[in-house]
C-alpha positions as CSV (number, residue, x, y, z in Angstrom):
1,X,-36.5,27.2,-28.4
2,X,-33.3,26.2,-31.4
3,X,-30.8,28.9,-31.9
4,X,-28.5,29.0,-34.8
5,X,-26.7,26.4,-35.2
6,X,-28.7,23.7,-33.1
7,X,-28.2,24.9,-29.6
8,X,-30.9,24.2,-27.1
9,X,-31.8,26.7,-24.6
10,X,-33.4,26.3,-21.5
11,X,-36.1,28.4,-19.9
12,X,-37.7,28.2,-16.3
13,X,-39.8,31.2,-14.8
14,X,-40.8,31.4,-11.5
15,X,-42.3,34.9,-9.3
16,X,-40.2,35.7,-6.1
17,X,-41.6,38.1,-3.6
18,X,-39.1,40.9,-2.5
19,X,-37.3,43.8,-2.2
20,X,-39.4,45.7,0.6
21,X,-39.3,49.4,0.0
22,X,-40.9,52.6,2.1
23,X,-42.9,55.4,0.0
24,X,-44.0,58.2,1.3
25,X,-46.1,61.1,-0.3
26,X,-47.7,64.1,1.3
27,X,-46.6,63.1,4.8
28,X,-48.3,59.7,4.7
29,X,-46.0,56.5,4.6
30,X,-46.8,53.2,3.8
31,X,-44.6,49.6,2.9
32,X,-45.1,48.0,-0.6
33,X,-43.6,45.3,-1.5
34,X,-42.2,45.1,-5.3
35,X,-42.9,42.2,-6.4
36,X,-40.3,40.7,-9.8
37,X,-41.3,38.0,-12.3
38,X,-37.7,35.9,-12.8
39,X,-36.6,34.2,-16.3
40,X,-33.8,31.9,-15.7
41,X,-32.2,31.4,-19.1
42,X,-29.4,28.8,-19.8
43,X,-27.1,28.3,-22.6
44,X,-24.6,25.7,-23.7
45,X,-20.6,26.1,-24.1
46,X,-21.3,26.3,-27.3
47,X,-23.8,29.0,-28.2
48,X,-22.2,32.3,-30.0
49,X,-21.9,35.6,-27.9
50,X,-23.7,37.4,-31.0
51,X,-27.1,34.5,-30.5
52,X,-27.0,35.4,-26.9
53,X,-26.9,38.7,-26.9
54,X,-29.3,38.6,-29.7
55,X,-31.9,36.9,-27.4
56,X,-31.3,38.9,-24.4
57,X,-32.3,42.1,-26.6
58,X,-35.4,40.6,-27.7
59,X,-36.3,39.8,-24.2
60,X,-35.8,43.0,-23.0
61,X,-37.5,45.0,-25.5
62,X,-40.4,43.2,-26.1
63,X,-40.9,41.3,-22.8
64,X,-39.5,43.8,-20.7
65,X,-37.2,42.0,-18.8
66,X,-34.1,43.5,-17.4
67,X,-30.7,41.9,-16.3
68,X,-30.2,40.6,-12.9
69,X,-27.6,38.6,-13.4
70,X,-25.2,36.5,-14.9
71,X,-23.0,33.2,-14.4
72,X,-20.4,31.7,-16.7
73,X,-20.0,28.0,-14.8
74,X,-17.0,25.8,-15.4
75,X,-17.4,23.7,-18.2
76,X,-19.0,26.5,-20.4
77,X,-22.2,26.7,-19.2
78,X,-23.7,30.2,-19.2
79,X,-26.9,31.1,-17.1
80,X,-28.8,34.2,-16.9
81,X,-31.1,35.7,-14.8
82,X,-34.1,38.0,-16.1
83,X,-36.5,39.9,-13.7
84,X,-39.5,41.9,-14.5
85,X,-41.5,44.1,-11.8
86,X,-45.4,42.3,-11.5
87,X,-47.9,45.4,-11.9
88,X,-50.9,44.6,-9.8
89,X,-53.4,47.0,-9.9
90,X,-54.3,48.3,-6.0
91,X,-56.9,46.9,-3.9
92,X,-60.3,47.9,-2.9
93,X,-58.6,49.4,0.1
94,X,-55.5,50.6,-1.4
95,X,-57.0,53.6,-3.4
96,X,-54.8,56.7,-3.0
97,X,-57.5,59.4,-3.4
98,X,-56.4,63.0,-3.1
Protein backbone atom coordinates (compact mmCIF):
# COMPACT_ATOMS: atom_id res chain seq x y z
CA UNK A 1 0.00 0.00 0.00
CA UNK A 2 1.92 3.82 -1.26
CA UNK A 3 1.58 6.53 1.27
CA UNK A 4 2.17 10.11 0.37
CA UNK A 5 4.99 10.79 -0.90
CA UNK A 6 6.11 7.24 -2.30
CA UNK A 7 6.74 5.40 0.93
CA UNK A 8 6.20 1.70 0.89
CA UNK A 9 4.66 0.00 3.84
CA UNK A 10 4.86 -3.36 4.76
CA UNK A 11 2.08 -5.61 6.18
CA UNK A 12 2.32 -9.24 7.64
CA UNK A 13 -0.67 -10.81 9.79
CA UNK A 14 -0.35 -13.74 11.57
CA UNK A 15 -3.01 -15.32 14.73
CA UNK A 16 -1.17 -16.07 18.05
CA UNK A 17 -2.88 -18.06 20.74
CA UNK A 18 -2.71 -16.49 24.27
CA UNK A 19 -3.29 -14.75 27.11
CA UNK A 20 -5.09 -17.51 29.38
CA UNK A 21 -7.70 -15.98 31.54
CA UNK A 22 -10.32 -17.50 34.40
CA UNK A 23 -14.09 -16.43 34.23
CA UNK A 24 -16.34 -17.22 36.60
CA UNK A 25 -20.14 -16.61 36.77
CA UNK A 26 -22.73 -17.84 39.19
CA UNK A 27 -20.23 -19.98 41.12
CA UNK A 28 -19.11 -21.94 38.01
CA UNK A 29 -15.52 -21.42 36.65
CA UNK A 30 -14.09 -22.24 33.59
CA UNK A 31 -10.48 -21.24 31.37
CA UNK A 32 -10.92 -19.53 27.93
CA UNK A 33 -8.33 -18.69 26.11
CA UNK A 34 -8.47 -15.17 24.24
CA UNK A 35 -7.35 -15.61 21.25
CA UNK A 36 -5.73 -11.98 19.15
CA UNK A 37 -5.30 -11.59 15.42
CA UNK A 38 -1.74 -9.57 15.07
CA UNK A 39 -0.94 -6.88 12.23
CA UNK A 40 2.69 -6.14 12.09
CA UNK A 41 3.09 -2.87 10.23
CA UNK A 42 6.40 -1.38 9.13
CA UNK A 43 7.42 1.89 7.97
CA UNK A 44 10.47 3.56 6.48
CA UNK A 45 12.78 6.45 8.09
CA UNK A 46 11.24 8.43 5.94
CA UNK A 47 7.43 8.27 6.37
CA UNK A 48 5.77 11.50 8.07
CA UNK A 49 4.48 11.18 11.76
CA UNK A 50 0.99 12.76 10.44
CA UNK A 51 0.82 9.44 7.37
CA UNK A 52 1.45 7.16 10.26
CA UNK A 53 -0.66 8.19 12.59
CA UNK A 54 -3.15 8.67 9.87
CA UNK A 55 -3.07 4.97 9.09
CA UNK A 56 -3.03 3.70 12.52
CA UNK A 57 -6.47 5.57 12.99
CA UNK A 58 -8.00 4.00 10.09
CA UNK A 59 -6.95 0.70 11.25
CA UNK A 60 -8.36 1.11 14.43
CA UNK A 61 -11.58 2.44 13.58
CA UNK A 62 -12.57 0.52 10.85
CA UNK A 63 -10.62 -2.71 11.39
CA UNK A 64 -10.68 -2.71 15.00
CA UNK A 65 -7.26 -3.10 15.74
CA UNK A 66 -5.78 -1.79 18.83
CA UNK A 67 -1.99 -0.90 19.76
CA UNK A 68 0.25 -3.45 21.10
CA UNK A 69 3.15 -2.02 20.45
CA UNK A 70 5.67 -0.05 19.06
CA UNK A 71 9.53 0.01 17.96
CA UNK A 72 11.63 2.84 16.56
CA UNK A 73 14.94 0.65 15.28
CA UNK A 74 18.25 2.28 14.57
CA UNK A 75 18.41 3.48 11.25
CA UNK A 76 14.82 4.92 11.21
CA UNK A 77 12.85 2.13 10.87
CA UNK A 78 9.50 2.15 12.65
CA UNK A 79 7.48 -1.15 13.32
CA UNK A 80 4.20 -1.52 14.86
CA UNK A 81 2.24 -4.03 16.24
CA UNK A 82 -1.69 -4.35 15.91
CA UNK A 83 -3.81 -6.94 17.73
CA UNK A 84 -7.43 -7.70 17.45
CA UNK A 85 -9.45 -10.28 19.82
CA UNK A 86 -10.73 -13.46 17.22
CA UNK A 87 -14.57 -13.85 18.15
CA UNK A 88 -15.42 -17.51 17.70
CA UNK A 89 -18.72 -18.29 18.35
CA UNK A 90 -19.04 -21.29 21.31
CA UNK A 91 -19.15 -24.87 20.56
CA UNK A 92 -21.76 -27.42 20.56
CA UNK A 93 -20.70 -28.06 24.06
CA UNK A 94 -19.92 -24.69 25.20
CA UNK A 95 -23.57 -23.29 25.47
CA UNK A 96 -23.97 -21.34 28.65
CA UNK A 97 -27.72 -21.98 29.23
CA UNK A 98 -29.27 -20.39 32.34
Amino acid sequence: MPLEGGDELVQCTSRICAHAMTVSADDAQWESMVEYEYQVLSFRRDTARGDIRRLLAEHAEYGHWELHRTRVYMGGLTRTWLRRKIIRPPGPGLSRSR
